[in-house]
C-alpha positions in Angstrom: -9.2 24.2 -8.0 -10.7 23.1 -4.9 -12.2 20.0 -4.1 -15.9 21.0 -4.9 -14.5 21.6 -8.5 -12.3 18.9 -8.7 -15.3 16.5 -7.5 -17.4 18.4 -10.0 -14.9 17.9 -13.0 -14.6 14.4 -12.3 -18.5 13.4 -11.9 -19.5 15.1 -15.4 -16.5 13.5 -17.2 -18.0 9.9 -15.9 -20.6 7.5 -17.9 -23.9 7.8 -16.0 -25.2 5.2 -17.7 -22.4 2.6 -15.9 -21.9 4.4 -12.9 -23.0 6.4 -9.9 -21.3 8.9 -7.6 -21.1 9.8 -3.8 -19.7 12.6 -2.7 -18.4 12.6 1.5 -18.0 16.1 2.5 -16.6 15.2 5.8 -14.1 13.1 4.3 -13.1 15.1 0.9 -14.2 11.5 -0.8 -15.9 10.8 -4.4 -17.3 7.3 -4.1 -17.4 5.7 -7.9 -19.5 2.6 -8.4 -20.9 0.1 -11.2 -24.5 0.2 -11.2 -24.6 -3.7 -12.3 -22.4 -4.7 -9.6 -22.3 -1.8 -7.1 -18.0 -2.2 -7.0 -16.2 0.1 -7.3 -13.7 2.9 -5.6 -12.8 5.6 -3.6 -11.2 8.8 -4.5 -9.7 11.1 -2.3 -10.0 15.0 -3.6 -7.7 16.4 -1.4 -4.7 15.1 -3.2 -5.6 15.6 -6.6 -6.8 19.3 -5.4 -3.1 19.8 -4.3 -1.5 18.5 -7.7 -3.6 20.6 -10.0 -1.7 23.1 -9.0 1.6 22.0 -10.5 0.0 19.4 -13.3 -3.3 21.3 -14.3 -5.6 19.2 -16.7 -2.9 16.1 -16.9 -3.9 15.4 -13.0 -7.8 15.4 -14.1 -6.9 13.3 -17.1 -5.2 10.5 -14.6 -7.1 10.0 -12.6 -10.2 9.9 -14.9 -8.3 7.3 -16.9 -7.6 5.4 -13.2 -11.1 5.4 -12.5 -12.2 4.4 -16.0 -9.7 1.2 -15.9 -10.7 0.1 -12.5 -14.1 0.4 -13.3 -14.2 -1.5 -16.4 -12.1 -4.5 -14.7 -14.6 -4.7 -12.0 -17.0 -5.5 -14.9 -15.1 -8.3 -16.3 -16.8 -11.1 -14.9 -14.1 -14.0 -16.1 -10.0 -13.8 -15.2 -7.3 -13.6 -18.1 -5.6 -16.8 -18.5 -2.6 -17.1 -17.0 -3.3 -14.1 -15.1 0.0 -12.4 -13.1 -0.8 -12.3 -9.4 0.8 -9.1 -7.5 0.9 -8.0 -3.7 -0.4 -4.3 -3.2 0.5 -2.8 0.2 -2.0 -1.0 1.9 -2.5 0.7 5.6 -4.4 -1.0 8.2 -7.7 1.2 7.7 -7.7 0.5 3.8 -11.0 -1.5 3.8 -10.9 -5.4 4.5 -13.9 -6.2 2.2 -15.9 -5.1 -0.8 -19.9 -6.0 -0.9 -19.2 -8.2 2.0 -17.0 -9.9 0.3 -14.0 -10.1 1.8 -10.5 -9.3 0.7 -7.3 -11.8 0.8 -5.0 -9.7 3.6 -1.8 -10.8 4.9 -0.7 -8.4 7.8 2.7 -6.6 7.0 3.6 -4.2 10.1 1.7 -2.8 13.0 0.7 0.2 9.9 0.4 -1.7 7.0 -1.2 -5.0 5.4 -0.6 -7.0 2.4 -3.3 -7.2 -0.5 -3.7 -9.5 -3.7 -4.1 -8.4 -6.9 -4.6 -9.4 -10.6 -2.4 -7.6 -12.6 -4.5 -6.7 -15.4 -1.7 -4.7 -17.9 -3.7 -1.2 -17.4 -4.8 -1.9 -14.0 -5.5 -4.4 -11.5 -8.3 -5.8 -9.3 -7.9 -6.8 -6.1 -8.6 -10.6 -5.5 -11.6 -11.4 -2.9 -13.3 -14.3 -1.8 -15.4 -14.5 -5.0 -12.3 -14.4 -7.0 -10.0 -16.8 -5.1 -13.0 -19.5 -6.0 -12.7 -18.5 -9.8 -9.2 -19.0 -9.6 -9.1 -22.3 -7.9 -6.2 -21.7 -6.1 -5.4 -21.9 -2.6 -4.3 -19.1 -0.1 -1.1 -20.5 0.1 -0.2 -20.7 -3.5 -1.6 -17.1 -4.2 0.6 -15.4 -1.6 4.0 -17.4 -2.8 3.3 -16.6 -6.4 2.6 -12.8 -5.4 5.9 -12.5 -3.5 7.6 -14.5 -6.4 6.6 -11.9 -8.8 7.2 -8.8 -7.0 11.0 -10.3 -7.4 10.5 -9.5 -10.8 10.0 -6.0 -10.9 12.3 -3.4 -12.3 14.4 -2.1 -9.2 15.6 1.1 -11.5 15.9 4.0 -9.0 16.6 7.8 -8.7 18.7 9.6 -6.1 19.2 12.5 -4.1 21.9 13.6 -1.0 20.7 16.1 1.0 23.4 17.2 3.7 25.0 13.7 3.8 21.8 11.9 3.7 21.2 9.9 0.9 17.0 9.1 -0.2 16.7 6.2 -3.5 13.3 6.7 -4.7 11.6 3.8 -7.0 8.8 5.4 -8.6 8.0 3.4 -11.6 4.5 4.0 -11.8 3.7 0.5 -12.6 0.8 0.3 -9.9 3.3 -1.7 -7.4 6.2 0.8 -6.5 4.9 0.7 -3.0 5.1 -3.2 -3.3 9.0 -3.5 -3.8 9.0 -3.2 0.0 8.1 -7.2 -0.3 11.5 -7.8 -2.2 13.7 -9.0 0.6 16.6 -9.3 -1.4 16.2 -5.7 -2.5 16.3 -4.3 1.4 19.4 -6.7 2.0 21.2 -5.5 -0.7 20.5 -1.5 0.3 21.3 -2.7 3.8 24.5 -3.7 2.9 26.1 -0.8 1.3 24.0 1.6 3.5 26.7 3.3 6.3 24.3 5.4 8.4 20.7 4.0 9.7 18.7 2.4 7.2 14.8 3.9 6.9 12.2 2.5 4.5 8.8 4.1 3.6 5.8 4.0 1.5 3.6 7.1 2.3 1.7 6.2 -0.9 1.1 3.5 -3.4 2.7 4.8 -6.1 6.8 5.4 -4.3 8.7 3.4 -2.3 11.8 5.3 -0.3 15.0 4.2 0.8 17.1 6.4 2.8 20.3 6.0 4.7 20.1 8.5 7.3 23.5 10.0 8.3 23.0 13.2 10.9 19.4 15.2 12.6 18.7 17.0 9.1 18.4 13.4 7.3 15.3 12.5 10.1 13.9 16.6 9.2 13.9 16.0 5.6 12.8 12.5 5.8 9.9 13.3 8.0 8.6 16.5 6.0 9.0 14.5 2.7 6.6 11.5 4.3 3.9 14.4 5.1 4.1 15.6 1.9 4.0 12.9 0.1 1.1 10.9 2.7 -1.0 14.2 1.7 -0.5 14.2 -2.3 -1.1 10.8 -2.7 -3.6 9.5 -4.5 -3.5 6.1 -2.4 -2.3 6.9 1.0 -0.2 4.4 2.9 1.3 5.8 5.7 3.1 8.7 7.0 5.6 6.6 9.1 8.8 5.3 8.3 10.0 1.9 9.3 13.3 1.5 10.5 14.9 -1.9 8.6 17.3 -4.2 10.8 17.8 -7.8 10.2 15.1 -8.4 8.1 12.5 -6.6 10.3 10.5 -3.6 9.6 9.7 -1.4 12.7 7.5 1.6 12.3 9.2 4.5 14.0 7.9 8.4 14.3 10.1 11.2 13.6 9.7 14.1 14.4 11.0 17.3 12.8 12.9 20.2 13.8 10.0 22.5 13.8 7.7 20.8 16.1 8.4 22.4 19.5 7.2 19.4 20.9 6.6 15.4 20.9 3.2 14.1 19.4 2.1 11.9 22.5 -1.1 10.9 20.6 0.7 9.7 17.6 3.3 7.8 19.6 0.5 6.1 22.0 -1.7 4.9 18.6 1.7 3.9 16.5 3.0 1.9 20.3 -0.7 0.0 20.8 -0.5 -0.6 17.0 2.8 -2.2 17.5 1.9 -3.8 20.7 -0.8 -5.4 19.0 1.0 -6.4 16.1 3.3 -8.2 18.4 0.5 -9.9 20.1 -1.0 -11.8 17.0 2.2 -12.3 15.7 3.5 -14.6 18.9 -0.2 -15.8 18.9 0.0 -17.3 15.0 3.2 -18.4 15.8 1.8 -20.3 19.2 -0.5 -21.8 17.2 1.9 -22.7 14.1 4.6 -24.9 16.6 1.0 -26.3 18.4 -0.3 -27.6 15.0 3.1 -29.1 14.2 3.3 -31.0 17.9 0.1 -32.2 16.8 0.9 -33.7 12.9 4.5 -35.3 15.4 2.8 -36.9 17.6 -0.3 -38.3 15.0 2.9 -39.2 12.8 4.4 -41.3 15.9 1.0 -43.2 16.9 0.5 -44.4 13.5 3.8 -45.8 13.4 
């Protein structure tokens, strides 16, 4: 099927009577919103296009049964209680608000930023302005209880050695696979027993990959598996890996074997992305040691 039909498929499964469709040529996109609320989300075709091919009707069925979920928790109007708050990674050009109402975002690397989310069993819904305010809990508290949690995920993995090279994939399919890359203790663990170069990635939401890379065919394979998988996704991330060193993640771009040569483009964007990164990073942290001068020196007068 191509994406016309997938798009087609998908719009005359959907309630009419709840929501609208919008379907971006350019962009391959079906746009699915409440009509009470106008939230809602984006689906890219291309993806699910490229996995009816293997899965046939059981792709259709997921993702009409993702879309269903999301849609019907963007209806609830009050929070469970005791609701489990998660981090959801996302790339830099995932959308920073909903309605004008905008998102809680950490930023991760130059490539990616940190969401918030209420984990709602089935599904989750991202936590905005509006929602923070129903909650009645500060930014601060939100972000160490979502890193907290993400600790407690299962860290159950499957392997495979290609040529000496060895890739763990965690694909539970729990909506935060993607998310382990928050579990600090995970990467130092990996770190430690890995012998070659370490490489993280998360070309989608739904995998994270660890792979120590041991010769030139581990970088080939890595880099063709991040394409593919960047393409199939049904939430893209990003098709770069991030090299892992002393607790820092640095995006890197590999390039395979077949390329005849270097993608200048791709290695200006991903260096002014880092540059940039760099920039507000030393920036916050300017202004962190500034504030704490500040409280000293207020602490000292009043004494």
């Amino acid at each position: 099927m191509n994406v016309f039909e997938i798009r087609d498929r998908l719009t005359e499964s959907l309630d009419k009577s709840i929501v609208s469709t919008k379907f971006d040529r350019k962009e391959e996109t079906l746009r699915v919103e409440r009509l009470d609320n106008n939230k809602g989300l984006t689906i890219k075709l291309a993806p699910v296009a490229a996995k009816y091919k293997e899965k046939k009707e059981s792709i259709i069925e997921e993702v009409l049964y993702y879309i269903n979920e999301t849609i019907q928790a963007m209806g609830n109007t009050t929070l469970p209680e005791g609701a489990k708050i998660m981090p959801v990674i996302r790339s830099t050009s995932f959308p920073k608000a909903q309605n004008d109402v905008p998102f809680l975002i950490t930023k991760h690397t130059a490539e990616t930023n940190i969401y918030y989310a209420i984990d709602l069993g089935k599904t989750y819904r991202l936590i905005d302005a509006e929602i923070q305010k129903e909650l009645s809990i500060d930014e601060t508290h939100i972000k160490e209880q979502a890193l907290f949690n993400v600790k407690g995920l299962k860290t159950t993995y499957k392997t495979d050695v290609v040529s000496g090279n060895t890739y763990y994939f965690f694909n539970a399919n729990d909506g935060y696979d993607a998310s382990r890359i928050l579990n600090k203790q995970l990467l130092k663990d990996f770190e430690a027993r890995i012998t070659g170069e370490m490489l993280v990635a998360t070309p989608h939401a739904d995998v994270l990959i660890i792979a120590d890379i041991q010769n030139e065919t581990g970088y080939d394979v890595l880099a063709q598996m991040m394409m593919t998988f960047f393409a199939n996704g049904l939430v893209p991330i990003t098709s770069l890996s991030f090299q892992y060193k002393d607790d820092v993640l640095t995006p890197v771009f590999i390039l395979g074997k077949n390329n005849a040569k270097r993608d200048q483009e791709a290695i200006k964007r991903i260096e002014s992305n880092r540059q940039k990164f760099m920039a507000e990073q030393a920036q916050q942290k300017q202004q962190t040691q500034q504030t704490q001068q500040t409280q000293q020196t207020q602490h000292k007068d009043k004494k």
